[in-house]
C-alpha positions as CSV (number, residue, x, y, z in Angstrom):
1,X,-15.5,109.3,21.3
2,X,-17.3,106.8,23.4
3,X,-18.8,105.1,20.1
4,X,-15.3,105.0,18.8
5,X,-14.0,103.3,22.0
6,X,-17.1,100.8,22.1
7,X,-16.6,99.8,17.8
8,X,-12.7,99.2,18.9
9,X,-13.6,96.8,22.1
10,X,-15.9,94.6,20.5
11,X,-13.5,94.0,17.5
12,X,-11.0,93.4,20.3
13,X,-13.0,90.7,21.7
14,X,-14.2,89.0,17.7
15,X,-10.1,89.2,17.5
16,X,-9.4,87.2,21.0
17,X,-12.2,84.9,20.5
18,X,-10.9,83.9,17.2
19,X,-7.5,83.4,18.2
20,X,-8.8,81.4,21.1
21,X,-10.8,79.2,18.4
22,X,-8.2,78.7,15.8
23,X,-5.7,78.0,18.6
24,X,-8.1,75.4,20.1
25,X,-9.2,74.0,16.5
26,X,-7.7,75.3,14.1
27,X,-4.2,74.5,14.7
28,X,-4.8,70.5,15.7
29,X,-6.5,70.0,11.9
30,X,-4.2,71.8,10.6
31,X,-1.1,69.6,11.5
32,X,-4.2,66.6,10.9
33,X,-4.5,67.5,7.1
34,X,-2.6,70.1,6.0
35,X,1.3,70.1,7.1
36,X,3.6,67.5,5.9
37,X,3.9,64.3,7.7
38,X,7.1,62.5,8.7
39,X,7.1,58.7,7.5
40,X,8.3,55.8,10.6
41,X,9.1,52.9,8.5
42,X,9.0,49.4,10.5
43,X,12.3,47.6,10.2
44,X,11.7,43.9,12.2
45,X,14.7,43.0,14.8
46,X,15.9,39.9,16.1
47,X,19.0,39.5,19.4
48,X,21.6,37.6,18.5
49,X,21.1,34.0,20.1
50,X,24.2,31.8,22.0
51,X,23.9,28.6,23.0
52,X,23.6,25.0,21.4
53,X,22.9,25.6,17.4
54,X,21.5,22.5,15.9
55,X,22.5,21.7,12.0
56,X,18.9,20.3,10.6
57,X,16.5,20.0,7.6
58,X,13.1,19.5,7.7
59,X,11.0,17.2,5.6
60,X,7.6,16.1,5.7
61,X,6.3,12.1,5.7
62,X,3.7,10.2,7.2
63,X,3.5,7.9,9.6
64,X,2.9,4.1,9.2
65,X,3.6,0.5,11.4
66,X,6.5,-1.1,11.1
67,X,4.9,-4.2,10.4
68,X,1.2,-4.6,8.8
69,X,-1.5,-7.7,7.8
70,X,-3.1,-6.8,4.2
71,X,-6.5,-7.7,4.2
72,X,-7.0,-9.0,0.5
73,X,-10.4,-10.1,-1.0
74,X,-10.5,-13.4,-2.5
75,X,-12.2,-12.8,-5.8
76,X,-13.8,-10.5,-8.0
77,X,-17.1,-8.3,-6.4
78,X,-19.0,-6.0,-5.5
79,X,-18.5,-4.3,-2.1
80,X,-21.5,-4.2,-0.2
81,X,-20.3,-3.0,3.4
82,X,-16.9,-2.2,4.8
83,X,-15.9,-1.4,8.6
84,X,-15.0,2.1,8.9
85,X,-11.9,3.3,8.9
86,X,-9.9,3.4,12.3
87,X,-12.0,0.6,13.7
88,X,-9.7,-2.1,16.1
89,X,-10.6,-5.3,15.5
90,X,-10.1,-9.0,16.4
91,X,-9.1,-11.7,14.7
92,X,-12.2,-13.1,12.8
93,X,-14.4,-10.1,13.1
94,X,-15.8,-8.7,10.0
95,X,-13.9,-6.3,7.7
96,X,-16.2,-6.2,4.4
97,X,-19.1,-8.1,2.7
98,X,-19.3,-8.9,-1.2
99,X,-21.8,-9.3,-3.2
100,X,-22.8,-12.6,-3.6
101,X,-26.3,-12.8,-5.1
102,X,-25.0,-14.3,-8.4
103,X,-22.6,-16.7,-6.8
104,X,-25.4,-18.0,-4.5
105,X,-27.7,-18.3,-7.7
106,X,-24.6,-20.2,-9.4
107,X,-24.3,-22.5,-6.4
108,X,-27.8,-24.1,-6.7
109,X,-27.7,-24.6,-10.4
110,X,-24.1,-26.3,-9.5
111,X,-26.1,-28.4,-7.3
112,X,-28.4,-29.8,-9.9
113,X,-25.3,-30.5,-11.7
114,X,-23.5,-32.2,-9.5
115,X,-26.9,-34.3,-8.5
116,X,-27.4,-35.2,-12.0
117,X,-23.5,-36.4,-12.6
118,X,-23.8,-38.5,-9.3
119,X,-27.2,-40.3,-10.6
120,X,-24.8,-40.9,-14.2
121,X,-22.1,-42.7,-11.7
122,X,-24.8,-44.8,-9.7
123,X,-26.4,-45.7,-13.6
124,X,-23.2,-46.7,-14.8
125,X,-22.0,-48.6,-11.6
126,X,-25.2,-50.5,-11.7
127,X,-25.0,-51.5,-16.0
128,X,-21.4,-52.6,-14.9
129,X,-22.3,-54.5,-12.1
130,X,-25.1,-56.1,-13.9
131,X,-22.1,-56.5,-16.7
132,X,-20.8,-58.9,-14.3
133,X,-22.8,-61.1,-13.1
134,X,-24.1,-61.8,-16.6
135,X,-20.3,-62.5,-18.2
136,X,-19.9,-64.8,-14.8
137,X,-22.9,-66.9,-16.0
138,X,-21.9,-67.0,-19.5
139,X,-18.1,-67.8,-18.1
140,X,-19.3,-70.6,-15.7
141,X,-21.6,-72.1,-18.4
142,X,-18.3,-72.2,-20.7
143,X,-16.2,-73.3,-17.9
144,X,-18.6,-76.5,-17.4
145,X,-18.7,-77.5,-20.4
146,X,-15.4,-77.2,-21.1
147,X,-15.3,-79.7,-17.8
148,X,-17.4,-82.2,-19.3
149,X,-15.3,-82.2,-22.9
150,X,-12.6,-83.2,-20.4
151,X,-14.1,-85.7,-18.0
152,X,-15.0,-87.2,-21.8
153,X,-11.5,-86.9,-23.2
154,X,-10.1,-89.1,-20.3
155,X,-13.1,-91.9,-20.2
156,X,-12.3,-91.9,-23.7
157,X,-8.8,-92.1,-23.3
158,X,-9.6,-95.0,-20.7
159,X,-12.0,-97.0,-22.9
160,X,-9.3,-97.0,-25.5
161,X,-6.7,-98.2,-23.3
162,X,-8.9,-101.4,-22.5
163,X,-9.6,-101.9,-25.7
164,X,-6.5,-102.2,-26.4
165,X,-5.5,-104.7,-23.9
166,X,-8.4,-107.1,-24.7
167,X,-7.3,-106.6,-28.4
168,X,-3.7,-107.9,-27.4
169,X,-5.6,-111.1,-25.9
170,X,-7.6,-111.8,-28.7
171,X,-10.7,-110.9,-26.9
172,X,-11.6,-107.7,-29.1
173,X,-11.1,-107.2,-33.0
174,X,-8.5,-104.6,-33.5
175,X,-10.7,-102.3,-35.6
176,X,-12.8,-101.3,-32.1
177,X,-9.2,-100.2,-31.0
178,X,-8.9,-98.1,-33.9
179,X,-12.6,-96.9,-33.4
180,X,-11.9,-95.8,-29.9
181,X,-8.7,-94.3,-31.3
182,X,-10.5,-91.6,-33.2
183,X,-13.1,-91.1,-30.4
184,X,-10.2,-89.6,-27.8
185,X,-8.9,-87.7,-30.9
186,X,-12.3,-86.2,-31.1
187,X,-12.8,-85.6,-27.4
188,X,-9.0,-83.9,-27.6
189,X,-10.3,-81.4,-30.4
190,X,-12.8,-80.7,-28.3
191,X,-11.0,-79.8,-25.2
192,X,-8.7,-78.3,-27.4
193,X,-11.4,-75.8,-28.8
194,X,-13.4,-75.7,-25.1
195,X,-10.4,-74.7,-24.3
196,X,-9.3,-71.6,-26.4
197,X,-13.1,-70.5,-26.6
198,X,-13.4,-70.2,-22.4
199,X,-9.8,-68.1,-23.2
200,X,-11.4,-66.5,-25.5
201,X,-14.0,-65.4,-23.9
202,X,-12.2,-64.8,-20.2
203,X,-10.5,-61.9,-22.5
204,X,-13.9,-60.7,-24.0
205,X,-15.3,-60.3,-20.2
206,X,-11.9,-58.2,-19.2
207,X,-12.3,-55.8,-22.0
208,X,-16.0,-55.6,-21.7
209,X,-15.6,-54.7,-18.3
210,X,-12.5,-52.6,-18.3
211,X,-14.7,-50.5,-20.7
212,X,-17.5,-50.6,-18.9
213,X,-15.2,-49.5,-15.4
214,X,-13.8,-46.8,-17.5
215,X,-17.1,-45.4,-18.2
216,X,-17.7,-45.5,-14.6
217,X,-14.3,-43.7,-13.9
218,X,-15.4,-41.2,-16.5
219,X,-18.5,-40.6,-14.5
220,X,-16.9,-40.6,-11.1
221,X,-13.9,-38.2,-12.7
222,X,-16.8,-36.0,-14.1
223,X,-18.8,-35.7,-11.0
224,X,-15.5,-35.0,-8.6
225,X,-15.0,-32.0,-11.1
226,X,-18.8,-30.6,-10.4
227,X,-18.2,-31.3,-6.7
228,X,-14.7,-29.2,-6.6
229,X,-16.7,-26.6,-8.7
230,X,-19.6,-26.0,-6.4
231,X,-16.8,-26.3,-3.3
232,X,-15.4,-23.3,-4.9
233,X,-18.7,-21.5,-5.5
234,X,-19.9,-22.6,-1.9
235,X,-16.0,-21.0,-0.7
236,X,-16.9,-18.0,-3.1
237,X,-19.8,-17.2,-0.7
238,X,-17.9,-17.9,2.1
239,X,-15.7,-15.3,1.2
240,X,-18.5,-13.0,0.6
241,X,-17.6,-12.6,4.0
242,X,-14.0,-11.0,4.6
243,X,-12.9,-11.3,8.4
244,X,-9.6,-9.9,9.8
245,X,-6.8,-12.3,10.0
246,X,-5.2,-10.0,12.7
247,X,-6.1,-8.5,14.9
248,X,-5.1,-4.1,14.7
249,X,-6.5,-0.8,13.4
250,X,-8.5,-1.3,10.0
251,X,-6.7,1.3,7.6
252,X,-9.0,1.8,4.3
253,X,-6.4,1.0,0.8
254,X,-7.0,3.6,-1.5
255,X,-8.5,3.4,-5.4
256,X,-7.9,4.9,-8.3
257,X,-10.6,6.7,-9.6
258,X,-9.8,8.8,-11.9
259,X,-6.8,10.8,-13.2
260,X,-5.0,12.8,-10.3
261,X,-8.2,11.2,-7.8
262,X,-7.5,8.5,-5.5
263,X,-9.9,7.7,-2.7
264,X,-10.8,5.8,0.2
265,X,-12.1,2.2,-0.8
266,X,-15.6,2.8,-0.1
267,X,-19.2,0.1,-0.3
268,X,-20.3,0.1,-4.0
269,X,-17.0,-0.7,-5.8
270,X,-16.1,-2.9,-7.5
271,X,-13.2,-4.9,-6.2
272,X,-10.2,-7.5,-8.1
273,X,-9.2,-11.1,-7.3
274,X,-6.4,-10.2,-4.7
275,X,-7.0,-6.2,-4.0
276,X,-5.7,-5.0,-1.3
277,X,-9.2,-3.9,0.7
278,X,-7.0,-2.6,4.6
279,X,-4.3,-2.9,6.2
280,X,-4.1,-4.2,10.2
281,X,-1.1,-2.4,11.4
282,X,0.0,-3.4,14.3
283,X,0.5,0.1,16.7
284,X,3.3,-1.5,18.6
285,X,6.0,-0.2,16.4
286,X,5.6,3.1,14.4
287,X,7.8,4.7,12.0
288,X,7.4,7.5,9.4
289,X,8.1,7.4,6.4
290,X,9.9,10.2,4.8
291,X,10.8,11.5,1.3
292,X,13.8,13.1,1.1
293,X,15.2,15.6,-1.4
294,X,18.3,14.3,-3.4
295,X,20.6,17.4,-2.2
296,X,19.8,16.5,1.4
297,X,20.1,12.7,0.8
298,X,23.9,12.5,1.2
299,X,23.0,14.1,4.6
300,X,21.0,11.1,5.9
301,X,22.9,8.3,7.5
302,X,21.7,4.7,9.4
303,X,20.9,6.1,13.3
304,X,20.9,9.9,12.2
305,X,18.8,11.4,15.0
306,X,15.3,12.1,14.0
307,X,12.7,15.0,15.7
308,X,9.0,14.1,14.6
309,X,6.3,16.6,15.1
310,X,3.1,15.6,14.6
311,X,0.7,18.0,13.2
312,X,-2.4,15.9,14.7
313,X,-0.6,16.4,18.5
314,X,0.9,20.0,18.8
315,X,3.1,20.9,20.9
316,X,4.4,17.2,21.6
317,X,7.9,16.0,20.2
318,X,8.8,12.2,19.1
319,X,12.0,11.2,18.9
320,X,13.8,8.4,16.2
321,X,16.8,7.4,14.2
322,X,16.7,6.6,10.7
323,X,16.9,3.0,10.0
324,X,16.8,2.4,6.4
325,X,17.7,4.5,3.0
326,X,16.2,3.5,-0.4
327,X,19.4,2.9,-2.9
328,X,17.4,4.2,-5.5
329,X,15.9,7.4,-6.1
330,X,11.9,7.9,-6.9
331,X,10.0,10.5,-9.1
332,X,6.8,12.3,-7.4
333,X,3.8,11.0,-9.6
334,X,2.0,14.0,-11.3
335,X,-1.3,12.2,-11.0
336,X,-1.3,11.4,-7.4
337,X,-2.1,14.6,-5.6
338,X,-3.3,13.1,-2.5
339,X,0.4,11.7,-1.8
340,X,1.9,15.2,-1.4
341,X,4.6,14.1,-3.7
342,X,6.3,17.0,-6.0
343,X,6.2,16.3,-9.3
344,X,9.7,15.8,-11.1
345,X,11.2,16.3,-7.8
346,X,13.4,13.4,-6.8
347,X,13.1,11.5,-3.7
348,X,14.8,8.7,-1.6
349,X,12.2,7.0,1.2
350,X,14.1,7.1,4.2
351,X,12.5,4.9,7.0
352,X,12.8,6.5,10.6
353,X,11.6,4.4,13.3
354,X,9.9,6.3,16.3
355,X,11.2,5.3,20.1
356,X,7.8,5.9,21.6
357,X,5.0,3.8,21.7
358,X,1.8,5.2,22.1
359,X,-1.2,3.9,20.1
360,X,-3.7,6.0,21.7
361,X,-1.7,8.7,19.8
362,X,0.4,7.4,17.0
363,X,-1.9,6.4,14.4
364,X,-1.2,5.4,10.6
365,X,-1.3,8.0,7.8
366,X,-0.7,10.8,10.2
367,X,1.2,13.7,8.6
368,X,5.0,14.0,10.4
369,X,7.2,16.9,10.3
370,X,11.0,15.4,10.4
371,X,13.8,17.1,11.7
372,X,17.0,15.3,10.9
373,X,19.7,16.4,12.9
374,X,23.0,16.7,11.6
375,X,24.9,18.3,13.6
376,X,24.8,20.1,17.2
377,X,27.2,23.4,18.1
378,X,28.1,24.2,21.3
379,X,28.1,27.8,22.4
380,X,27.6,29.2,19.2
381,X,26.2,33.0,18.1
382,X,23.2,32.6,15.7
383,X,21.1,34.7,14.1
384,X,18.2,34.4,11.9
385,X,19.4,33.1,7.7
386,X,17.1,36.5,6.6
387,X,19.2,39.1,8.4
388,X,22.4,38.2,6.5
389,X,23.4,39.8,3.7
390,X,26.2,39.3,1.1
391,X,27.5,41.7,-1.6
392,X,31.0,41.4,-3.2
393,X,31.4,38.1,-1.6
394,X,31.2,39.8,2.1
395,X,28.8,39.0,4.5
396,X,27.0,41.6,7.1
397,X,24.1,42.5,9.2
398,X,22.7,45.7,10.3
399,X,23.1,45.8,14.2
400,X,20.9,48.6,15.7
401,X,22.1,51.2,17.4
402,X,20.0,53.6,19.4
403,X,17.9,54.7,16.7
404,X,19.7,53.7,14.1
405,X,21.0,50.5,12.0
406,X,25.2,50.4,11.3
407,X,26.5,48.1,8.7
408,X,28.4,45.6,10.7
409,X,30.5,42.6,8.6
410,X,30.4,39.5,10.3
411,X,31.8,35.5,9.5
412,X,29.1,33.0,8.9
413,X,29.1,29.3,9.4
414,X,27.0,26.9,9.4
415,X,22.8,26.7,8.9
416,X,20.0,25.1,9.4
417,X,17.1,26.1,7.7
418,X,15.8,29.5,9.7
419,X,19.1,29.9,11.6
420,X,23.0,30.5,10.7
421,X,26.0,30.9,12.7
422,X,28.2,34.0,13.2
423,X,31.6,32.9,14.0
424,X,32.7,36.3,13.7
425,X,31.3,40.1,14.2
426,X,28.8,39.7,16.6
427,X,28.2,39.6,20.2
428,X,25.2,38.0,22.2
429,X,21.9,40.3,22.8
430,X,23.0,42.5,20.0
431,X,19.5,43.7,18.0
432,X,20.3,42.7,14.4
433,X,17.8,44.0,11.9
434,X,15.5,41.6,9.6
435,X,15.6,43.3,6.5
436,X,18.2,45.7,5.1
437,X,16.9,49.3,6.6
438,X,18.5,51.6,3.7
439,X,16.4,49.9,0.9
440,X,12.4,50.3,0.6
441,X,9.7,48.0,0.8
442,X,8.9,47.7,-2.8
443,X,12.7,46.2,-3.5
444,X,12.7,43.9,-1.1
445,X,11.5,41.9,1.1
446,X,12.8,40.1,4.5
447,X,16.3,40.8,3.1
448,X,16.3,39.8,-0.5
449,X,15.5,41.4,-3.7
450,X,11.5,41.1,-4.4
451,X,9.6,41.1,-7.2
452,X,10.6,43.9,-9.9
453,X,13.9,44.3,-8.0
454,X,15.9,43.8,-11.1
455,X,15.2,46.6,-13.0
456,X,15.3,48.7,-9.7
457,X,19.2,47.2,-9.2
458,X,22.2,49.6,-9.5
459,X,25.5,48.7,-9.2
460,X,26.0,44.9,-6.6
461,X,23.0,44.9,-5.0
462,X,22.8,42.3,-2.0
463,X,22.0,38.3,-2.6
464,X,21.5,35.4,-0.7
465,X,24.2,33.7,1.4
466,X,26.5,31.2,-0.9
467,X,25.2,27.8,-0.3
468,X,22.8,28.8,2.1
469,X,18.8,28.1,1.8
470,X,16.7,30.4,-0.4
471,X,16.2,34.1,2.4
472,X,12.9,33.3,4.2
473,X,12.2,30.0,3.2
474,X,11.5,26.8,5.0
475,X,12.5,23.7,2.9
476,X,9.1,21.1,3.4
């Protein structure tokens, strides 16, 4: 009996002790791995917002100055040094250096030219100064004797006269009268011919010396061409030298190197007659430069208000109005990837001048997020565009309630692009849900269909708003 009651108390105690264990173990990994588990699914919230809605689009641009100096190079090189980039400068301080090894090279053999055309000018002057003395000797020789043949025509024309009288007296026979006769007719022939040949030969010496001065204009023309062309080597390696004709921030132009690849002008390349090496701009008047969509263009009007964001300075707003709208619309170019442009998307520029003036911050090429504001609404309900949803051309949100989500129609109106107004339906503070809460994951996603959602579709499934901006997205 007492061996019966000892056998039944210690498989009391193994019974109590494993109670005790499964109730201390067993039971938590039990409901750990073994019993089913109840699934929370996460359904983001948003209150509904009242206040001043504002009727915006974004669109991204870069800044620039209003007004700019090119700095160009003046001919054809090789770029040996350049300032960097961002580098204020003076006017007449250095930008870049060319190559000009060859050009130096070029300039002394132009010298030896131009030495050797100069010595053909002082040869020639010489032959046609020599020219004329020699044709004045030759002239005065001709001119004195033509002098004497005269002096000899009237003596002769004197002894004939008093031959004449002392043959009317009876002094002389007449036939000396008739021999001084033909004397002054000889002496005339001969001033006659002196005459004509010192003519003559005035005209030789003018067109031996007019040919002789042309030769020496020839020369004189000649070397005047050699001197301009070593002035414009000599100017070539003067512009070797490219200094800043403004003063401003150097800005590096950009090259084409290769399809879809444009860089940074860099030392080592090879530059054009007139390229474009920087720009100065001058940090006094900014604006950014936008490209803007051609379904928000009709939007944009001259003094539009403008909010620039500045991804360089966060946190800081600039404010402008839009002071000029390209007429014509522009293609992105496919091979220009470092513009950010979209290709086949079409674009108006749309200049928007900034009201601040800050150079220590504002700085050329700096990316700009533009806000153009369209439109502000007092006192209006908003909510965000994502917890919208039409169906059957009605329009609701899911307002939360407790623990649960009840279908609740509502009036839109307008939207910007994250925001959209409930005219109707709504009340401010109310906790409007994000997605639609009866639908899983998998076929949706922040309130419209996801990928594979088609197939999964029965009946009208939800869609975007009409008109509104694709569920989600912000428009860059």
């Amino acid at each position: 009996m007492r061996r019966q009651l000892q056998i039944w108390g210690s498989r009391t105690l193994i019974v109590a002790a494993l109670l005790l264990v499964g109730q201390r173990w067993g039971m938590p990994m039990y409901k750990q791995y073994f019993s089913p588990k109840k699934t929370s699914i996460f359904v983001p919230t948003a209150k509904v917002q009242q206040g001043t809605f504002t009727v915006s689009f974004h669109e991204i641009g870069n800044l620039e100055a209003v007004k700019s100096v090119p700095v160009n190079s003046d001919d054809d090189g090789k770029l040996i040094s350049l300032v960097a980039e961002g580098t204020i400068v003076k006017k007449g301080d250095q930008i870049a250096e060319m190559d000009t090894s060859g050009v130096k090279r070029d300039v002394r053999n132009q010298e030896l030219v131009v030495k050797n055309a100069d010595a053909d000018v002082a040869r020639i002057q010489e032959e046609l100064r020599m020219l004329k003395l020699s044709n004045q000797t030759e002239l005065d020789k001709q001119q004195a004797d033509y002098d004497y043949n005269v002096n000899e025509l009237k003596m002769s024309e004197q002894q004939r006269d008093k031959k004449k009288r002392l043959a009317d007296e009876k002094l002389v026979p007449r036939d000396q009268v008739d021999q001084a006769d033909m004397d002054v007719r000889s002496k005339e022939l001969a001033v006659k011919k002196g005459e004509k040949d010192l003519d003559l030969k005035k005209k030789d010496i003018a067109s031996q010396e007019a040919q002789k001065q042309a030769e020496v204009n020839k020369a004189i023309f000649a070397l005047n061409i050699q001197k301009s062309n070593l002035e414009e080597l000599q100017s070539q390696v003067k512009s070797g030298v490219v200094t800043a004709p403004a003063a401003g921030m150097v800005v590096i132009s950009k090259t084409w190197a290769g399809p879809g690849d444009y860089r940074k002008l860099q030392a080592g390349d090879t530059l054009h007659h007139r390229q474009t090496i920087c720009q100065l701009p001058d940090l006094s008047s900014m604006q950014a430069t936008i490209n803007v969509g051609e379904s928000d263009a009709p939007r944009v009007k001259i003094g539009m208000p403008v909010i620039i964001r500045l991804e360089a300075v966060p946190g800081k707003i600039f404010h402008g109005t839009v002071r000029e709208i390209s007429s014509l619309a522009t293609e992105g170019n496919a091979f220009d990837t470092s513009s950010g442009a979209t290709p086949g998307r079409k674009n108006f520029e749309v200049s928007v001048a900034i009201k601040e003036v800050d150079p220590k911050v504002l700085k050329p090429g700096m990316t700009a997020d533009a806000e153009f504001i369209c439109e502000s609404i007092k006192s209006a309900m908003s909510v965000p565009i994502e917890s919208v949803i039409e169906q059957d051309g009605k329009t609701w949100v899911y307002v939360k309630n407790g623990h649960k989500y009840v279908k609740t129609p509502v009036v839109t109106g307008k939207y910007n692009d994250n925001f959209i107004v409930i005219t109707k339906g709504l009340k401010k503070d109310q906790v409007v849900a994000l997605r639609d809460p009866t639908r899983p994951m998998d076929v949706q996603e922040a309130g419209a269909a996801g990928p594979g959602a088609e197939e999964k579709k029965t009946g009208n499934e939800a869609s975007p708003i009409p008109g509104a901006p694709a569920t989600g997205a912000t428009k860059k």
